[in-house]
N, C-alpha and C positions, 0 to 999 in steps of 0.2 A: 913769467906766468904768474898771474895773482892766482895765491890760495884764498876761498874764503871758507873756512871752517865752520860751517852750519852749525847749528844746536837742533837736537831730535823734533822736529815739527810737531810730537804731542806734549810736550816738555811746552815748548814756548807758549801751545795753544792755551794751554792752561792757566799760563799766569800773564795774560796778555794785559798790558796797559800797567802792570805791576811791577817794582824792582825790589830785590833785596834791603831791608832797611840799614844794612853794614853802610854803606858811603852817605846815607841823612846823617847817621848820628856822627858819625865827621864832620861832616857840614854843621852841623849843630854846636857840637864841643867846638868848633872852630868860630863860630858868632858867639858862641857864652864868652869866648875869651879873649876877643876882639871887644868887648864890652858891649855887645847887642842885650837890650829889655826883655829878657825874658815873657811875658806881656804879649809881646809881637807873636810868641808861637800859641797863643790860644786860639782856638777854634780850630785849628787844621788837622784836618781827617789823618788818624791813624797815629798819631804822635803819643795816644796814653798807650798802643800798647807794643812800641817800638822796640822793647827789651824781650816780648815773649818770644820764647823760640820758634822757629819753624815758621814765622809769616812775610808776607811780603802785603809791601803800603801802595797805595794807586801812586804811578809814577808823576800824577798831578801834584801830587804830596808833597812828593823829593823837586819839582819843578819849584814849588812854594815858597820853600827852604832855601833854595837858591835865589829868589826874588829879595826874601825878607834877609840873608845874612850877606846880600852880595855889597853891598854898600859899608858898612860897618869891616868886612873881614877885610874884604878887597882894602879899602886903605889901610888895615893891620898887613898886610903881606901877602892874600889873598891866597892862592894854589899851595906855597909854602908853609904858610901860617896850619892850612889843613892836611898838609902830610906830615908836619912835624907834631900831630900829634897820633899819626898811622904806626902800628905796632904790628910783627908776621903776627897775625887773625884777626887783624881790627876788620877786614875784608871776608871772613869765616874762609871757607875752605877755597877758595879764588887766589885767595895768596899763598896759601901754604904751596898751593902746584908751584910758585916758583923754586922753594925751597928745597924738592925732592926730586924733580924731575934733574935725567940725566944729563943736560944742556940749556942753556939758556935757547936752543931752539925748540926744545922739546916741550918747555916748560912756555912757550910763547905761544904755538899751535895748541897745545891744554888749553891756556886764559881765552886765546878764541875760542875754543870748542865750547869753554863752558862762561862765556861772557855773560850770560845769562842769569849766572847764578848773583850776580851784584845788577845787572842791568835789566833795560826791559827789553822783551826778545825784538824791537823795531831796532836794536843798539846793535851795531858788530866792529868786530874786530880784524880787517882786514893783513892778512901777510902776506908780501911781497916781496919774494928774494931775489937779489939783485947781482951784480958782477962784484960790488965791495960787500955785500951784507945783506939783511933783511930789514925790510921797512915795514913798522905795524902803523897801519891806517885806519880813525875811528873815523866811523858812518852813524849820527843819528838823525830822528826825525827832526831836530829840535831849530833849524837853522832860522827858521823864523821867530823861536824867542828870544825876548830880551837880552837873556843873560847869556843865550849861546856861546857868545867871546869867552866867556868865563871856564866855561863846560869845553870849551876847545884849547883853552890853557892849559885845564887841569890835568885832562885824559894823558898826556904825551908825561909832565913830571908826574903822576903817577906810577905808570909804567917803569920810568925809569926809578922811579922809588923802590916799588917792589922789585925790579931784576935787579938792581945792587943790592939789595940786602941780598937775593938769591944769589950772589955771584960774590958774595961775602967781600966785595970791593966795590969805591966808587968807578960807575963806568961812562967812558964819553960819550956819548952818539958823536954818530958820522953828520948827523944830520936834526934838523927838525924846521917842519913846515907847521906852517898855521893860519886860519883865513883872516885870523886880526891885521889889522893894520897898522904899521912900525910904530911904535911909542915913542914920545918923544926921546925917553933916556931908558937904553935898554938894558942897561946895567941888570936888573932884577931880572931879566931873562937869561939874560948869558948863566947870572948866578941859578937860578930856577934850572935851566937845561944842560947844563955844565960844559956848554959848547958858546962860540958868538959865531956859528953857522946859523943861524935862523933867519928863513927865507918867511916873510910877510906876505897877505892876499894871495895864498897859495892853493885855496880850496880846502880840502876836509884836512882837519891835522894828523901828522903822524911825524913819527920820530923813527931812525935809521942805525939798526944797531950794527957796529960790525963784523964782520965774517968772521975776525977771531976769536971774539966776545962770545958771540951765537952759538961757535963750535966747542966752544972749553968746556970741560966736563965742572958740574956746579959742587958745591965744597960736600954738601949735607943729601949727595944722590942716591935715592934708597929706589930704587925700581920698583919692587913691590909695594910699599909705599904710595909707589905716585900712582901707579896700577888701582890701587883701594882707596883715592882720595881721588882718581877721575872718576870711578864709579859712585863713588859716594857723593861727587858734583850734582851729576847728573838727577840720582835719586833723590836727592834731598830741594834739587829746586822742581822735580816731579811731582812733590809731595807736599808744597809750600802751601801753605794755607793762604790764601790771600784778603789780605784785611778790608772790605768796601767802606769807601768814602760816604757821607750822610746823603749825596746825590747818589748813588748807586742804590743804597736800599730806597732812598725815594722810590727810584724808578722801579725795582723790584716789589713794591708796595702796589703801584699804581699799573704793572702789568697785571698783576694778580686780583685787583680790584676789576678792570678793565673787564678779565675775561667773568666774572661773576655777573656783568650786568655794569649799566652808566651809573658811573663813579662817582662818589663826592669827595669832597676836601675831608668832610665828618670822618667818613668811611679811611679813609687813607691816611689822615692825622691818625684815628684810632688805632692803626697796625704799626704804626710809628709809634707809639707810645708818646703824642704829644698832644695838643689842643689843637683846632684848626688856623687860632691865629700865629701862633706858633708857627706852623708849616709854613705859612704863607712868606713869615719872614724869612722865616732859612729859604724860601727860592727867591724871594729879594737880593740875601744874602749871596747867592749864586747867580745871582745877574739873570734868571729867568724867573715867570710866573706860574702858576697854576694851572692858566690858561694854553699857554705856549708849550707845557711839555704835555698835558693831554694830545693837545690836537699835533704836537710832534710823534705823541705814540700813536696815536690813530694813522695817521696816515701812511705811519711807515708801515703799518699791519694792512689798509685798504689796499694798499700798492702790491706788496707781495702779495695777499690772497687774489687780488685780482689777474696776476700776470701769471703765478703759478698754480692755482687752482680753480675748478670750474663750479664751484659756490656760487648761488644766486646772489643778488645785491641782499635782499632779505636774509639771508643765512650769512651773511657778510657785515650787516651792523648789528645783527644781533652779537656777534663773537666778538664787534670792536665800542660794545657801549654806545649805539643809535638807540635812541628807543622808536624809533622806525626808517623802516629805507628812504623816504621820503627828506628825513636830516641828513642821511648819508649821502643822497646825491646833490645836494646842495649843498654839501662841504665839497663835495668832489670835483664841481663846477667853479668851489673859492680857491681848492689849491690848484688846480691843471688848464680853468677857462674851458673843459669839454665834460663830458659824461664820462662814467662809466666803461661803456663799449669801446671807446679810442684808444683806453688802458690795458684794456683784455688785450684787445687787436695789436698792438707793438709784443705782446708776449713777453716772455721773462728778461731782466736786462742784464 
């Protein structure tokens, strides 16, 4: 029977698209010291204020970070190179749960519960106990990135980084799967997983701990302790501040212009605190225009007020920046090829 140990649905709702900045600034110290240009991390959202307490960075951030250090680390030693610089709380309170909880299974169903507190809530942690042991299996959205191979090596030594240290011993897996496909010389795996079980193009990875491992009582098991550090998971990624990327307050900028009346560059540079050519280049910068994420916001607001609400087309571009219906149904004729009425009539999707 797979376990999959949820995190509280208002918990996640909250810091959606966001992860804890504890594993960037790994990633990070791990490219400074693989010798990456410093240089390369200018411009990406969230990186000046990676140290304050209590926030979380757009996971587009930590995706970034991965892009720009994976070339340089990866030939330093790649997944190793960045747990050998992992210390119990370089992860905040995510790793400590291995340290106190009263088994390494105990402590494995905690790290899923609160997977969340280092990841973004699309990320989990799946457990799966078995006839020799338990198998933790990670699930994210990320399979069509670049760097996923990377993100799929890491998560398994990971894990096994933190429950040896929680298990105050190095420990074998039974096992470990991963969707890469076999390297030519696998030496650096065997050594990375501390096994030469590794089964290649296996689907999502996960690693298999064994049934005696899982069941030992762990060296530093304070029960109340682990009691006041799952609650304190939980409340403190409830609580997370989350940092928006220079696209997000864009868009926050240009909803809010939006609903005041049709919008200009002037008007929404100004609430950005920058000039209009300015703006123009940061949505260069982001691979979109001016043009392209207006009429992305308009539409997504024509669609829903039209399916859910019984607003005239009049009361309809006035709230979406038309300066009359007559714009509006001729934009609605550019995105759909019909009017209006054919939109109402399919009803909410």
């Amino acid at each position: 029977m797979t376990s999959n140990v949820m995190r509280d649905g208002a918990v996640a709702g909250n810091v959606k698209n966001t992860v804890s900045p504890h594993l960037t600034r790994l990633l990070i110290r791990a490219g400074l010291a693989a010798g990456l240009d410093q240089r390369r991390l200018a411009g990406i959202p969230g990186l000046t204020v990676l140290d304050e307490p209590g926030i979380r960075i757009p996971t587009a951030t930590c995706l970034r970070i991965w892009e720009v250090i994976s070339g340089t680390t990866w030939q330093a030693g790649g997944s190793k190179r960045v747990m050998e610089l992992w210390r119990p709380g370089a992860l905040g309170v995510w790793d400590y749960l291995f340290s106190v909880s009263g088994t390494l299974g105990d402590a494995l169903a905690a790290c899923s519960r609160h997977f969340t507190a280092i990841a973004d809530p699309a990320d989990r942690l799946l457990l799966t106990p078995g006839d020799d042991g338990v198998t933790v299996t990670y699930q994210g959205p990320y399979r069509d990135h670049e760097q996923y191979p990377l993100i799929a090596e890491l998560v398994p030594h990971m894990l096994l980084q933190v429950a040896s240290s929680g298990a105050g011993r190095r420990l074998t897996p039974l096992r470990v799967r991963l969707p890469n496909p076999a390297p030519t010389l696998s030496r650096r795996h065997v050594e990375l997983y501390h096994t030469a079980k590794i089964e290649y193009e296996a689907g999502d990875p996960s690693i298999t701990f064994a049934e005696a491992d899982v069941r030992a009582p762990l060296l530093r098991a304070d029960p109340a302790l682990a009691a006041i550090l799952d609650e304190h998971a939980r409340l403190s990624t409830a609580a997370a501040r989350p940092v928006l990327s220079w696209l997000d307050r864009f868009h926050a900028a240009l909803e809010t212009a939006v609903a005041d009346g049709p919008p200009s560059v002037e008007l929404v540079a100004h609430r950005l605190a920058m000039s209009p050519r300015t703006l123009q280049r940061r949505l260069r910068e982001e691979g979109t225009t001016w043009r392209e994420e207006l009429e992305r916001l308009r539409q997504s607001r024509v669609d829903r007020l039209l399916r859910e609400s019984s607003l005239s087309v009049e009361s309809i571009a006035a709230r979406v920046g038309f300066t009359d219906p007559r714009a509006l149904r001729r934009a609605i004729h550019r995105w759909y090829g019909h009017g209006p009425a054919a939109i109402r009539a399919s009803g909410p999707t």
